[in-house]
C-alpha positions in Angstrom: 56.0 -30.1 -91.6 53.9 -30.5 -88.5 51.1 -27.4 -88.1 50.6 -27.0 -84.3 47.1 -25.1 -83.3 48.5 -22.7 -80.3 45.4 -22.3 -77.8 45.2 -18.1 -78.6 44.1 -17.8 -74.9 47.1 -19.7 -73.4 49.2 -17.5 -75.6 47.8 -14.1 -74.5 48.4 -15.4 -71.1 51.9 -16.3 -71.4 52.6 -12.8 -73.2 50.9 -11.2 -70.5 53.2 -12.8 -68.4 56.3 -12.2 -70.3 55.7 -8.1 -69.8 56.1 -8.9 -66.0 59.8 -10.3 -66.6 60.7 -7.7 -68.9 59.9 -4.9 -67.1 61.6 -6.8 -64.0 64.9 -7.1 -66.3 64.6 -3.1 -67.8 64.0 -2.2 -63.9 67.6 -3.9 -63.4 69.1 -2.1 -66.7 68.9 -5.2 -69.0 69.9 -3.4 -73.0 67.4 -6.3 -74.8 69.3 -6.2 -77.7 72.2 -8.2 -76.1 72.3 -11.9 -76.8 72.4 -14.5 -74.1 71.4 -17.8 -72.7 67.8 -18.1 -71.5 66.5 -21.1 -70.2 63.1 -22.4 -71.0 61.1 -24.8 -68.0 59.5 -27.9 -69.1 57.2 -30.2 -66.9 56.2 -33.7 -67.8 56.4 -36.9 -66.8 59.9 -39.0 -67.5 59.6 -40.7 -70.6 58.2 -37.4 -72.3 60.5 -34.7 -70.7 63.7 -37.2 -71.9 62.1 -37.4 -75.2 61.9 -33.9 -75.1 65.7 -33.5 -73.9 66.6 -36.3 -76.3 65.3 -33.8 -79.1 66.7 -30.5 -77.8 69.2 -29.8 -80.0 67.1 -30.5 -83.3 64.6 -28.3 -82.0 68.1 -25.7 -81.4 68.4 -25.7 -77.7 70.8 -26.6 -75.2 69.9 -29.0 -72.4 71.0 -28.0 -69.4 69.6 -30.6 -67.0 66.5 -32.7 -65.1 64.9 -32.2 -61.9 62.1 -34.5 -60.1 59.1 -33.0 -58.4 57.5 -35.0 -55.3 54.3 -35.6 -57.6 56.4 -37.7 -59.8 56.6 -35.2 -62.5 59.5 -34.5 -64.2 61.6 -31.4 -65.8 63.9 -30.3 -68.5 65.7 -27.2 -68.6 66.8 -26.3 -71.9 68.8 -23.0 -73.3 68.9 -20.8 -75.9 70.9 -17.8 -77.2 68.9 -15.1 -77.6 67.8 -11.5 -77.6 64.8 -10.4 -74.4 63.5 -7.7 -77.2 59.6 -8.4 -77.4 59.6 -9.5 -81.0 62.2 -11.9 -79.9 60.7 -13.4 -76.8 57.5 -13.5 -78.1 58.8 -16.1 -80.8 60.1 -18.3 -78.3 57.4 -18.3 -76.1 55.5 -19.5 -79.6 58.4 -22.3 -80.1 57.9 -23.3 -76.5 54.0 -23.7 -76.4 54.5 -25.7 -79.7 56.9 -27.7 -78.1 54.3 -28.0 -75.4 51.6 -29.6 -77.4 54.3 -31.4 -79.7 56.3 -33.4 -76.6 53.1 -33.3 -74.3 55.1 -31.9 -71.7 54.1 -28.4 -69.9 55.7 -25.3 -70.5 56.5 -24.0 -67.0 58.1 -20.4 -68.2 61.7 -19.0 -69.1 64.3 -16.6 -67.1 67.8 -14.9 -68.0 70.3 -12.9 -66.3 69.4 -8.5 -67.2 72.6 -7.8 -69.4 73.7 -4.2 -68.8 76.7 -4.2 -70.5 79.3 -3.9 -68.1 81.6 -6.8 -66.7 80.1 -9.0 -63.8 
């Protein structure tokens, strides 16, 4: 097994910045403890962010799709079922900054729907 060094500033960061989108999704009545798709951004260039979609589902996400950036760069949008409770998101935002340093892509943040409960 592959030990991945995290940068501890770049984590703080990117926890900071997860207490922004879950106060945006409690402000629109998400319950955390509901399970659903979120999608994690990835920027690279080609040959890494295909690697990286190539590999998605051994690393236990969905790939959703590519885009293409005017720079040249690339990205991968990939899913995963899941809670947006804290504990939970602050273990995927540690999967996805290992995933960072692991494909050499960048990891360009993550986003779901609030689940409230009630039907759409």
């Amino acid at each position: 097994m592959t030990i991945v060094r995290i940068d501890p500033e770049q984590l703080a960061e990117e926890l900071e910045a997860n207490e922004d989108v879950l106060t945006a999704l409690a402000e629109n009545g998400d319950i955390a403890n509901i399970v659903r798709g979120i999608d994690l951004h990835f920027k690279g260039s080609q040959t890494n962010i295909e690697m990286l979609a190539g590999n998605a589902e051994t690393l236990g996400f969905q790939f959703l799709g590519y885009a293409e950036y005017e720079d040249g760069d690339w990205a991968a949008d990939l899913q995963i079922d899941s809670t947006t409770d804290r504990e939970a998101i602050s273990a995927l935002t540690r999967r996805a900054l290992e995933i960072e340093i692991l494909h050499d892509v960048e990891f360009d943040g993550w986003g779901c729907h609030a689940e409230t409960g009630l039907a759409d």
